[in-house]
C-alpha positions as CSV (number, residue, x, y, z in Angstrom):
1,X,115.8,95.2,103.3
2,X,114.6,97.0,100.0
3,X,114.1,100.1,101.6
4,X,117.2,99.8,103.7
5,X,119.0,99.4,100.5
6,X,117.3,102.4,98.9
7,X,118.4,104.2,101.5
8,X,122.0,102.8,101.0
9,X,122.3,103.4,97.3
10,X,120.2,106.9,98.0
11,X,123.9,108.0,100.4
12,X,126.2,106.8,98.4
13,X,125.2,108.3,95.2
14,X,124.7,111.6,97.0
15,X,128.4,111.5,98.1
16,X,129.8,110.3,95.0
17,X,128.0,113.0,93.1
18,X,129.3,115.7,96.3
19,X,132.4,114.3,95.2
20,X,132.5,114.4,91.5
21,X,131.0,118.5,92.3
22,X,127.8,117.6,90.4
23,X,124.0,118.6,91.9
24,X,122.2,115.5,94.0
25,X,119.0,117.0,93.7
26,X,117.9,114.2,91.4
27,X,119.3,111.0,92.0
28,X,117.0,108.9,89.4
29,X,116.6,105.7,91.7
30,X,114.6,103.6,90.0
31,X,113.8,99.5,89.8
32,X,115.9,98.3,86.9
33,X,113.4,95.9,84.5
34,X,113.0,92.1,85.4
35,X,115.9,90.7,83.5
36,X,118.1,92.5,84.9
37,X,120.3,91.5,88.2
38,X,120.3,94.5,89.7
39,X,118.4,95.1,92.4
40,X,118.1,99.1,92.2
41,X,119.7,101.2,89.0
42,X,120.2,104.9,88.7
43,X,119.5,107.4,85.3
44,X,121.2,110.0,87.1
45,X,124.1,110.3,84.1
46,X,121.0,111.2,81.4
47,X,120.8,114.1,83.7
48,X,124.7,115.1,84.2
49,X,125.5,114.2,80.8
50,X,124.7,118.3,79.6
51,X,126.5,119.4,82.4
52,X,129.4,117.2,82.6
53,X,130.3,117.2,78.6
54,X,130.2,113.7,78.0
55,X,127.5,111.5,76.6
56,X,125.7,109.5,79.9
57,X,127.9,105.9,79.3
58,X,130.9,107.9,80.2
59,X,129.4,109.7,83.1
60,X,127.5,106.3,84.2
61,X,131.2,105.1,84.1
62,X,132.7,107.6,86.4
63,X,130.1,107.6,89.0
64,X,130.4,103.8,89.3
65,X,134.0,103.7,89.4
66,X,133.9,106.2,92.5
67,X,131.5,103.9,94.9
68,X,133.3,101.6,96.7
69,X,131.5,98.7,97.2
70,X,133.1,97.1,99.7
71,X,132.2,100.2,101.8
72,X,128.5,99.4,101.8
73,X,126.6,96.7,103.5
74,X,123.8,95.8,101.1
75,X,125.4,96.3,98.0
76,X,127.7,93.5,96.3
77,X,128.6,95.6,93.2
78,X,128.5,98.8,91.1
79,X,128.1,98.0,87.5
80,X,127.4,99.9,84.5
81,X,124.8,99.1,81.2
82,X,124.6,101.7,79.0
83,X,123.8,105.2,81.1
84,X,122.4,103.2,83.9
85,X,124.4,102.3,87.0
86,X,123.1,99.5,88.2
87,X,123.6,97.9,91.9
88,X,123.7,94.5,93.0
89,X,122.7,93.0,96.3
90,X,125.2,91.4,98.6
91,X,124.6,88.0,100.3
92,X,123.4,90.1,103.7
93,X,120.9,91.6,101.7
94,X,119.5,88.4,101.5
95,X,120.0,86.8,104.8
96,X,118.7,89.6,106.7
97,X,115.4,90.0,103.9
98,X,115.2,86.0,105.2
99,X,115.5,86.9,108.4
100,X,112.9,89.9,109.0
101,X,110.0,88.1,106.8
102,X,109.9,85.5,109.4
103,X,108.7,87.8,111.7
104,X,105.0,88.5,111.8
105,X,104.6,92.2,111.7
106,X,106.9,92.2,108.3
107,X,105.7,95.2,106.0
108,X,104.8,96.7,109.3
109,X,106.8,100.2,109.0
110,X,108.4,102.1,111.7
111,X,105.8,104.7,113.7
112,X,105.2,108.1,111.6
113,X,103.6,109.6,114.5
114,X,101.1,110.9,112.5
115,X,97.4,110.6,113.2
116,X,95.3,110.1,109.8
117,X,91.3,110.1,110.1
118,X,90.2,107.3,107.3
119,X,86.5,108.6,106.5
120,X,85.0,106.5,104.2
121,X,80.9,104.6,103.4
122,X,79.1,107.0,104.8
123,X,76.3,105.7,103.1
124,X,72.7,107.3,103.8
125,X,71.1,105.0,106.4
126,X,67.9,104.7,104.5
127,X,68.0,101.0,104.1
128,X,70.6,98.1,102.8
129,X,73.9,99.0,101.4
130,X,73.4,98.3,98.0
131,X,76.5,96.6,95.2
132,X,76.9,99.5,93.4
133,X,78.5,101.2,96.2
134,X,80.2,98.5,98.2
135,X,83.3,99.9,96.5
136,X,83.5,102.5,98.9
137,X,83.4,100.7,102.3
138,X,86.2,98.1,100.4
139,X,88.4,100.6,99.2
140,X,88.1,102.6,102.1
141,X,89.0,100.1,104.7
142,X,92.2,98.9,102.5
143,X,93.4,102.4,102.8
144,X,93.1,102.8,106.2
145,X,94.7,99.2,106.4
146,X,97.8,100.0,104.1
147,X,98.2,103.5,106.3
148,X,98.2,101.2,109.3
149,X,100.8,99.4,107.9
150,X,102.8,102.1,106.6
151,X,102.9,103.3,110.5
152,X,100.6,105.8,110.4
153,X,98.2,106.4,113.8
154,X,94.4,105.3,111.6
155,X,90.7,106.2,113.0
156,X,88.0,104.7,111.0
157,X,84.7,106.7,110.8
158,X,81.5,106.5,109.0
159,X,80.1,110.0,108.6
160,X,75.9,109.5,109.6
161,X,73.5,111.7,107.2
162,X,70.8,111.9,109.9
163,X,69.8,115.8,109.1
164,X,68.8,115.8,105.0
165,X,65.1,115.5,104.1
166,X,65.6,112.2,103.4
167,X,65.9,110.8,106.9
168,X,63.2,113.2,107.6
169,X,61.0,111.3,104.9
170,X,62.0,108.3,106.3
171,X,60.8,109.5,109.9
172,X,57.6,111.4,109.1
173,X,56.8,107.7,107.4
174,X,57.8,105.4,110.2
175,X,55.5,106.9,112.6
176,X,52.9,107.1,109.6
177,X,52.8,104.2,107.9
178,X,51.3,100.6,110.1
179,X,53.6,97.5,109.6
180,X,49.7,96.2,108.0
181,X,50.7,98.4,105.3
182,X,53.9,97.0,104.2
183,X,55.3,94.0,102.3
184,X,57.7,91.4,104.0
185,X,60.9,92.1,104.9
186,X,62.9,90.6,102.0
187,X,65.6,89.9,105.2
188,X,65.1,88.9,108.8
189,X,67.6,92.5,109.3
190,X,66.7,96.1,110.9
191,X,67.3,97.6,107.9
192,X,65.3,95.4,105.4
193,X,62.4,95.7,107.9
194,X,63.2,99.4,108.4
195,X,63.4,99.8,104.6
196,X,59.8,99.5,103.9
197,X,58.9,102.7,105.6
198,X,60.6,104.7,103.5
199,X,59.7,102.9,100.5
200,X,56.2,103.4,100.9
201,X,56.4,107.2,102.6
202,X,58.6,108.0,99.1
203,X,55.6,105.9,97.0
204,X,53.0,108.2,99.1
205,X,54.5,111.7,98.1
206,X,54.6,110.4,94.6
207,X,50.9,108.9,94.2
208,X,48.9,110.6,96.8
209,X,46.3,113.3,96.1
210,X,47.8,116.8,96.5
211,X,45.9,118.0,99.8
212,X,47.7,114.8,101.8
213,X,50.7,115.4,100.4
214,X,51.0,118.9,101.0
215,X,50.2,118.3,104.6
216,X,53.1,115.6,104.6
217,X,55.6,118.0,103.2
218,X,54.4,120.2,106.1
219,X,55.3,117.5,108.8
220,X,58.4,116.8,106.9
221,X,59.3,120.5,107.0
222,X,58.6,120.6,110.9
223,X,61.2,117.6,111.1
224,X,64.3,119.3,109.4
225,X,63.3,122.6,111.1
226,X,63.5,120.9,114.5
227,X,66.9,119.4,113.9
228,X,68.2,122.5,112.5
229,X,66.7,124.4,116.3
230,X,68.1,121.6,118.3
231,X,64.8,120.2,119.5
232,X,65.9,117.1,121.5
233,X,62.3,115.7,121.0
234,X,63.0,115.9,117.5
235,X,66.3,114.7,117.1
236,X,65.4,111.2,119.5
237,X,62.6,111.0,116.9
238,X,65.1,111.0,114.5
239,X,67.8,108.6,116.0
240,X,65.5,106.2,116.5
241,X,65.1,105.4,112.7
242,X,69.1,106.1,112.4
243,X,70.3,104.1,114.6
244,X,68.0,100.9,113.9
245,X,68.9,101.2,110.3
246,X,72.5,101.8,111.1
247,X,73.0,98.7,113.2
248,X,71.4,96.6,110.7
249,X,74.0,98.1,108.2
250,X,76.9,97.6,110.4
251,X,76.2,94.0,110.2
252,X,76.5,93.6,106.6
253,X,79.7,95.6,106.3
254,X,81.3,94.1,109.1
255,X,80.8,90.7,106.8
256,X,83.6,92.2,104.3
257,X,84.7,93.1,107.0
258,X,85.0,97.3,107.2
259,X,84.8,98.1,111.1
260,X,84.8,102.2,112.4
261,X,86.1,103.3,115.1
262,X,83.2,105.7,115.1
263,X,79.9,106.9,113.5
264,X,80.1,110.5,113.7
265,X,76.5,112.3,113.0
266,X,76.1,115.4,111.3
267,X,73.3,116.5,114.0
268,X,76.8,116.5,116.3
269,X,78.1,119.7,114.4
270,X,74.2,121.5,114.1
271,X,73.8,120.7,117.9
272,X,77.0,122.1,119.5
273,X,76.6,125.3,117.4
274,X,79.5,124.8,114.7
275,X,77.3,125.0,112.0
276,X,76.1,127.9,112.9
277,X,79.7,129.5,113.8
278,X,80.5,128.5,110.4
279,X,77.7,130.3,108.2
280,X,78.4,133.2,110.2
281,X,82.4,133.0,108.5
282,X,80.9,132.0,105.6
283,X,79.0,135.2,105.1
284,X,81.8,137.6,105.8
285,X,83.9,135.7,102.9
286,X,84.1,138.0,100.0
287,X,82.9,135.1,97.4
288,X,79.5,135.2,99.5
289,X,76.7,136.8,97.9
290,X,73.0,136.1,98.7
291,X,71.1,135.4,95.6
292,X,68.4,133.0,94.3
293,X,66.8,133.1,98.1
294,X,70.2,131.4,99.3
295,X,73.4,132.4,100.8
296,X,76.2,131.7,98.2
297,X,79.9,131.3,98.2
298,X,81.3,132.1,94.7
299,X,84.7,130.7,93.5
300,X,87.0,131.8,91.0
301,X,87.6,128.2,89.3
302,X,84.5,126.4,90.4
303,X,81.7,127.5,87.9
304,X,79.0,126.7,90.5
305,X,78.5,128.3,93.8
306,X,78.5,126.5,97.3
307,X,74.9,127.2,99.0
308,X,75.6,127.0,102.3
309,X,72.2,128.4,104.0
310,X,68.4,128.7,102.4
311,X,65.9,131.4,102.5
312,X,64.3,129.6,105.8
313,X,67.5,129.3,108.1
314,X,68.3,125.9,107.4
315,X,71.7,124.4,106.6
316,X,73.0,122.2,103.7
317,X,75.0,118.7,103.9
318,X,78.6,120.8,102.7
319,X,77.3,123.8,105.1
320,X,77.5,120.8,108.3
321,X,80.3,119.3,106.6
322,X,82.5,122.0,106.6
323,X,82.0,121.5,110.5
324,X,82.6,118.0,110.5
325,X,86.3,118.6,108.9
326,X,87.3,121.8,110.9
327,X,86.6,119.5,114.0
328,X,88.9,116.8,111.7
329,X,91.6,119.5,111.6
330,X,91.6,119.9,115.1
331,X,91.8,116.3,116.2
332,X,94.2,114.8,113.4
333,X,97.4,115.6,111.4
334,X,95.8,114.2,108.1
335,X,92.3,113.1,106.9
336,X,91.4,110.9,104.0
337,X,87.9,110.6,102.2
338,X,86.6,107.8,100.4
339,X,84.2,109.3,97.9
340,X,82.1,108.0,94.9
341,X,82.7,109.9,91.3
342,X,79.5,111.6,91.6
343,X,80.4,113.6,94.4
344,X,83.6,115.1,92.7
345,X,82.1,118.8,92.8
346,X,81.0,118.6,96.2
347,X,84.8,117.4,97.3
348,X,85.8,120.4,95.3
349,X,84.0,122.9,96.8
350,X,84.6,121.7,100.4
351,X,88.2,121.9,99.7
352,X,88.3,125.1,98.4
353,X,85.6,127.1,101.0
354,X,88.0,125.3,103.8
355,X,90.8,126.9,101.7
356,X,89.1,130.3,101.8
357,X,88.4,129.8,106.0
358,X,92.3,129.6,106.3
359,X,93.3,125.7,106.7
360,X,95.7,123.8,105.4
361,X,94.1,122.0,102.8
362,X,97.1,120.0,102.3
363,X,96.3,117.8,105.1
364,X,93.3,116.5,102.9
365,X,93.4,114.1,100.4
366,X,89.9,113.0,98.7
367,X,89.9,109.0,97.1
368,X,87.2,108.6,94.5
369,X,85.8,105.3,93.0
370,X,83.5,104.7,89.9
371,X,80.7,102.2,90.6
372,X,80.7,98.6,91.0
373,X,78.6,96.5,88.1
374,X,76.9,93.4,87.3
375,X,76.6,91.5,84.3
376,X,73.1,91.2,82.7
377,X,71.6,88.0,84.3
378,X,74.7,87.7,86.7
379,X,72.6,87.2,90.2
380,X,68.7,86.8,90.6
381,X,67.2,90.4,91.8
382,X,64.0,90.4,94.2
383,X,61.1,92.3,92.3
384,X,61.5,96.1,92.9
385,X,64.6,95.7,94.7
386,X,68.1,96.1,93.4
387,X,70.9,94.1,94.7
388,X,72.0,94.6,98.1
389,X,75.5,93.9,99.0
390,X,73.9,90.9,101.1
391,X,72.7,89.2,98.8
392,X,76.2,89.8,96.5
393,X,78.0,87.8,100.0
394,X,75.4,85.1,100.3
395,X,76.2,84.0,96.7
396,X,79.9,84.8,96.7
397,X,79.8,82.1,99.8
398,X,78.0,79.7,97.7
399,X,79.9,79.5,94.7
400,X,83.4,79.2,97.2
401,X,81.8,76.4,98.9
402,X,80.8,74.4,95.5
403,X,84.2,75.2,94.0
404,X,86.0,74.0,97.3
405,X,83.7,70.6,97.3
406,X,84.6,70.5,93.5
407,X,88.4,70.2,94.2
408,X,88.4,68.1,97.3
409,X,89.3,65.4,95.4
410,X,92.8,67.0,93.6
411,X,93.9,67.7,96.9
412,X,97.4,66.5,97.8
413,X,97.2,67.8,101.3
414,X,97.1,65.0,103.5
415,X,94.6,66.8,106.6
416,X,91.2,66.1,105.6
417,X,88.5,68.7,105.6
418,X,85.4,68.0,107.5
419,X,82.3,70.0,107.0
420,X,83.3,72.7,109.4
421,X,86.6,73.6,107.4
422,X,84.4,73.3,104.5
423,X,82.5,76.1,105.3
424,X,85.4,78.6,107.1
425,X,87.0,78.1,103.5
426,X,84.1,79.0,101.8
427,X,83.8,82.0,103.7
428,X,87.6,83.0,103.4
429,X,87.2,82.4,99.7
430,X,83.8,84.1,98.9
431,X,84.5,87.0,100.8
432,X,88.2,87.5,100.0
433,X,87.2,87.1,96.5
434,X,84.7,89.4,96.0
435,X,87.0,92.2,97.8
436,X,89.8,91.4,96.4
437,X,88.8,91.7,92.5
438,X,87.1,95.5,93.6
439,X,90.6,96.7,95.4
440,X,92.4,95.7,93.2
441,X,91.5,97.5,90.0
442,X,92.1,101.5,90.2
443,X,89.4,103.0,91.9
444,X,88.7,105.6,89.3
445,X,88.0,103.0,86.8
446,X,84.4,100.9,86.3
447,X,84.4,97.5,86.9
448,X,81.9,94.6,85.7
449,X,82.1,91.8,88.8
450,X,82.1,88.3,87.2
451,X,82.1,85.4,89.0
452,X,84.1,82.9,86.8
453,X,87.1,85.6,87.1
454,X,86.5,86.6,90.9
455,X,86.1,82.7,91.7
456,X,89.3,81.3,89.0
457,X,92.0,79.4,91.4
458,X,93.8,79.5,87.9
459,X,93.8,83.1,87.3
460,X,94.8,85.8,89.3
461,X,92.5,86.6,91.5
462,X,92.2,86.3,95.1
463,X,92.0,82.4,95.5
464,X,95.1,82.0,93.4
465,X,97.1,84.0,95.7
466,X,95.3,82.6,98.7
467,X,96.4,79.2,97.3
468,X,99.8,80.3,97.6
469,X,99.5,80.9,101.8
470,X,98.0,77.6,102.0
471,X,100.7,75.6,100.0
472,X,103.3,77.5,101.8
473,X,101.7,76.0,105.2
474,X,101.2,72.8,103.6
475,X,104.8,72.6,103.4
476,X,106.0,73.9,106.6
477,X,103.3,71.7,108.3
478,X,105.1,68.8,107.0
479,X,108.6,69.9,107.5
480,X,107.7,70.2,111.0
481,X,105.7,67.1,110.9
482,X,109.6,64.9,109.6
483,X,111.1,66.5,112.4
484,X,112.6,69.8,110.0
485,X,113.4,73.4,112.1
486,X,113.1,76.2,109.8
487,X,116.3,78.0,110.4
488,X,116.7,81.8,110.4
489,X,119.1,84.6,110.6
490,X,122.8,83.5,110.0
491,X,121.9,79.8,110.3
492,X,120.7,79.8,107.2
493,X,123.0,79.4,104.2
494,X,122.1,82.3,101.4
495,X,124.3,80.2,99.0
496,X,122.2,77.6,99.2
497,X,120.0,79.9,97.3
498,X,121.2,79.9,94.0
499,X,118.4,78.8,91.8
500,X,116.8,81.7,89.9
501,X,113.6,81.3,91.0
502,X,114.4,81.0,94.4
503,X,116.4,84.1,94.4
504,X,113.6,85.9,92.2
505,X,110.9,84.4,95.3
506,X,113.9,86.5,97.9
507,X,113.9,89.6,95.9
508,X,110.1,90.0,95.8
509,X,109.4,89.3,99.4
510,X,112.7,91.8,99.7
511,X,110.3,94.4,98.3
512,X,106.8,94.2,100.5
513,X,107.9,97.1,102.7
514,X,108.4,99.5,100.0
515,X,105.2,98.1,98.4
516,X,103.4,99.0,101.4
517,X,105.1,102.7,101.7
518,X,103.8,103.3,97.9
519,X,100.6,102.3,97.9
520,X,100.0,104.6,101.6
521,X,101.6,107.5,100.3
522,X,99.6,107.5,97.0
523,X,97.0,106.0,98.7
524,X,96.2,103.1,96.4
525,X,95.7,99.6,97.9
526,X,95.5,98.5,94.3
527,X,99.6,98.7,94.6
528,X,99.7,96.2,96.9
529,X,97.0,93.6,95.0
530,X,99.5,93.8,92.2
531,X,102.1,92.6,94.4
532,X,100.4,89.9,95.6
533,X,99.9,88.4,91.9
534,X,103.7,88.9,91.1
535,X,104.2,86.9,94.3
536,X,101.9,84.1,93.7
537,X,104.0,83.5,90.0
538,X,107.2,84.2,92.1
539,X,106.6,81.4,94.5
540,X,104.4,79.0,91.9
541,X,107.9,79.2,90.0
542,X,109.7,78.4,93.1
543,X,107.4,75.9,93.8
544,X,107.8,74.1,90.8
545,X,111.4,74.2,90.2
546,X,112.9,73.9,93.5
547,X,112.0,70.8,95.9
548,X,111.8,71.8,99.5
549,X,111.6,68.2,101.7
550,X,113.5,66.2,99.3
551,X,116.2,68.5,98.7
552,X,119.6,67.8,100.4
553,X,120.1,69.3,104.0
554,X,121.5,72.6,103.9
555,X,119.6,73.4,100.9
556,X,116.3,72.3,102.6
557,X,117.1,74.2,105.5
558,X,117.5,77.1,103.1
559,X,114.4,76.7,101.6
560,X,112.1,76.1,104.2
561,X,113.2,79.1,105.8
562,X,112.5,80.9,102.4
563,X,109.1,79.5,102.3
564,X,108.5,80.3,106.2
565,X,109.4,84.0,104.8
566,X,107.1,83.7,101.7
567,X,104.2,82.7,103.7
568,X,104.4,85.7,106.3
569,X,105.0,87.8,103.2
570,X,102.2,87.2,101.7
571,X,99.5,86.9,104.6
572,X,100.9,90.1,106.0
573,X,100.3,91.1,101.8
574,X,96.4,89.9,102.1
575,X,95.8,91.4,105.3
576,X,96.7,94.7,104.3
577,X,94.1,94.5,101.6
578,X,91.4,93.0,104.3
579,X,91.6,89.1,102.5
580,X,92.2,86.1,104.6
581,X,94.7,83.9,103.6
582,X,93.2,80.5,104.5
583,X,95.7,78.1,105.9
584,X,94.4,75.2,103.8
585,X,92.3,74.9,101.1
């Protein structure tokens, strides 16, 4: 009902200012602060005091006084404080916010009809996905989640590197290199086993004596030359390591979980000729120069040049993904990338040589995280290895599950957890923990991941506010249990909600939809985390103030239908973000 209200307040003070023959170009709709009533203010008089001649308490004054009130459906009152008008909800506001959080798709927006590709991971498939970057496929999939929400039409793809040298080297040394000459896997998992290869064939070009490495490079060369001619021989070669690799790495992300719709490979746009179509309109750009053995594109506020083409034919990773986003343009309205910090340049110049071939740049918008740390000592590290985003799970799960066994015995639930529950809990909390604390910090900022914050069901962090969906079933599990209906709609009695935090629980679940339509148009998920920790203290207040089963009838009635609307609210509120939001704990 927020954003019906916005909508409300947004009319009315455009035809009071028609009225009053001032400008409505700039309403200044803003949330008023917590101690105020009001559920929405406007600092339109700062702005109309110049032009009006009066100082903004007297214009505040004369706009309020021309809304009626009684006109409007959501609004109870017009009142003044200061140069702020302020507006106050009417008892419908909060029967129908009651009403439409019961529902299960609340937050869900209307249909933009919009189609938004969500690219985001894309992580070389040379081997596990390591910590430091499991930002990217966490971030990335709350974004496309939140769009989702925020009724936009969401594909979710994983952009495959299978043409650098890289997966060249990583070729040339699979069909090299014996499995007699490698360690264990440090995993039973394609990519841990696949991993090895490429460790060794990168150890080989390092160490080896001069004459076999040459003749190495030679066979590496013959691989990226291949691709780049379209040799099928050479590109089933190729797929072979890809695609093992990749499955092994869809396994571990699917664990957070971050699904695609599809892996699109960058071989795609060197195969079907787009690559070359594109260095041909590359080199009739006037920024293109060849210099340094290379074909350049200069810019006139990016001190370095884009090179698109080398002196032996062969393209780059921008030259193919230039491709990759003209065939984005084509296919959607909007794309989104998920990118790490380090790649800022490269975003930059893909934006502004797809500028300079004559798209609409405005369609896409570029996310970028900073890496994801460990404290000093934090988790054990296998010799050589660093720590794969496995390994950060598999303890994550652990800890839940001794934390959950820890506080089996404060439990005033009266279902009983077996071993089986035990575990799903473990794996709702562990999991959810570990993405929530990385979503919901800004993406721009480095974070250290500590476990005593991550795991705290004190603090806010994601087994707090998942602690708040399982008391809210708790409750309605028993008031169902005794026989209690949860009411809705206009059976339920709004005065019964007169207790400050219960009306302070109404107005935040009031505001999830708007929530959600912030955090997709900026495209932070963050937004929403933040929400979910001014909800947990919302209903914890609740909780403790305001008795649910042993309150008298009409205000249990009231109540339970509140809490009915707090626990959609809020597992709606996780899901968006990818978290589960256990049903007992």
């Amino acid at each position: 009902m927020f954003l019906t209200m916005r909508a409300e307040v947004e009319d009315a003070l455009e035809d009071t200012l028609t009225a009053l023959d001032f400008p409505t170009d700039d309403l200044g709709i803003e949330e008023p602060p917590a101690d105020v009533d009001a559920v929405l203010a406007s600092s339109v008089a700062y702005r109309l005091a110049g032009e009006a001649g009066a100082p903004p308490p007297q214009v505040a004054g004369e706009v309020a006084d021309e809304i009626d009130a009684d006109e409007l459906t959501y609004i109870d009152s017009i009142q003044t404080q200061g140069p702020y008008v302020n507006f106050l909800p009417s008892a419908r506001y909060f029967v129908d916010t009651l009403d439409s959080a019961q529902a299960d798709d609340y937050g869900h927006l209307p249909d933009r009809e919009t189609s938004v590709v969500v690219e985001h991971t894309s992580a070389n498939p040379t081997g596990p996905v390591h910590v430091g970057r499991a930002r990217n496929p966490i971030i990335g999939d709350a974004v496309a989640r939140v769009l989702e929400y925020a009724g936009y039409d969401v594909e979710r793809h994983y952009y495959v590197n299978d043409a650098g040298r890289q997966i060249a080297v990583f070729t040339w040394a699979y069909e090299t290199f014996d499995e007699s000459d490698l360690p264990e896997p440090e995993r039973d998992a394609p990519e841990y086993e696949m991993v090895r290869y490429y460790r060794k064939g990168n150890s080989f070009l390092e160490e080896a004596d001069p004459d076999r490495v040459e003749a190495a490079e030679d066979e590496i060369q013959s691989i990226l030359q291949g691709l780049e001619a379209g040799d099928e021989e050479t590109y089933e070669r190729v797929s072979e390591v890809v695609d093992t690799v990749l499955g092994g790495m869809r396994e571990t992300l699917e664990r957070l979980p971050a699904e695609f719709d599809e892996f699109v490979k960058e071989t795609r746009f060197m195969r079907d000729g787009s690559t070359d179509d594109i260095v041909s309109r590359l080199k009739e750009l006037d920024g293109a120069v060849y210099e340094e053995d290379a074909w350049q594109l200069t810019f006139e506020d990016i001190e370095k040049n884009l090179v698109f083409l080398r002196a032996d034919d062969t393209s780059l990773y921008t030259t193919r993904d230039l491709a990759h986003h003209e065939w984005k343009f084509e296919n959607y309205d909007e794309a989104v990338t998920v990118l790490g910090e380090d790649h800022k340049l490269q975003a930059e110049q893909l934006k502004a040589t797809l500028d300079q071939l004559g798209h609409d740049t405005d369609r896409l918008s570029t996310v970028h995280y900073s890496w994801v740390n460990l404290p000093e000592g934090g988790m054990s590290t296998r010799e050589g290895t660093g720590i794969d985003l496995d390994d950060l799970l598999d303890e994550a799960i652990s800890r839940a599950r001794q934390e959950v066994e820890d506080r089996i015995g404060d439990r005033i639930r009266s279902d009983e957890l077996d071993e089986d529950d035990i575990e799903r809990i473990a794996h709702q909390v562990g999991i959810g923990a570990v993405r929530y604390d990385i979503v919901s910090k800004q993406p721009t900022k480095g974070i250290t991941f500590e476990w005593e914050r991550a795991l705290d069901f004190e603090a806010q962090s994601a087994p707090y506010v998942q602690y708040v969906h399982a008391r809210a079933c708790g409750i309605l599990d028993e008031a169902r249990a005794a026989g209690h209906s949860v009411p809705s709609g206009d059976a339920v009695d709004a005065d019964a909600l007169v207790a400050p935090e219960a009306e302070d629980l109404l107005r935040t679940i009031a505001r999830f939809p708007a929530v959600v339509e912030e955090a997709a148009d900026e495209l932070k998920p963050h937004v929403v985390a933040t929400y979910t920790r001014d909800f947990a203290e919302a209903f914890n207040a609740f909780y403790r103030e305001c008795p649910v089963l042993d309150a008298e009838e009409e205000t249990r009635a009231a109540r339970l239908a509140l809490v009915a609307a707090a626990q959609t609210t809020i597992a709606n509120a996780l899901d968006a973000l990818g978290v589960e939001a256990p049903d007992s704990m």
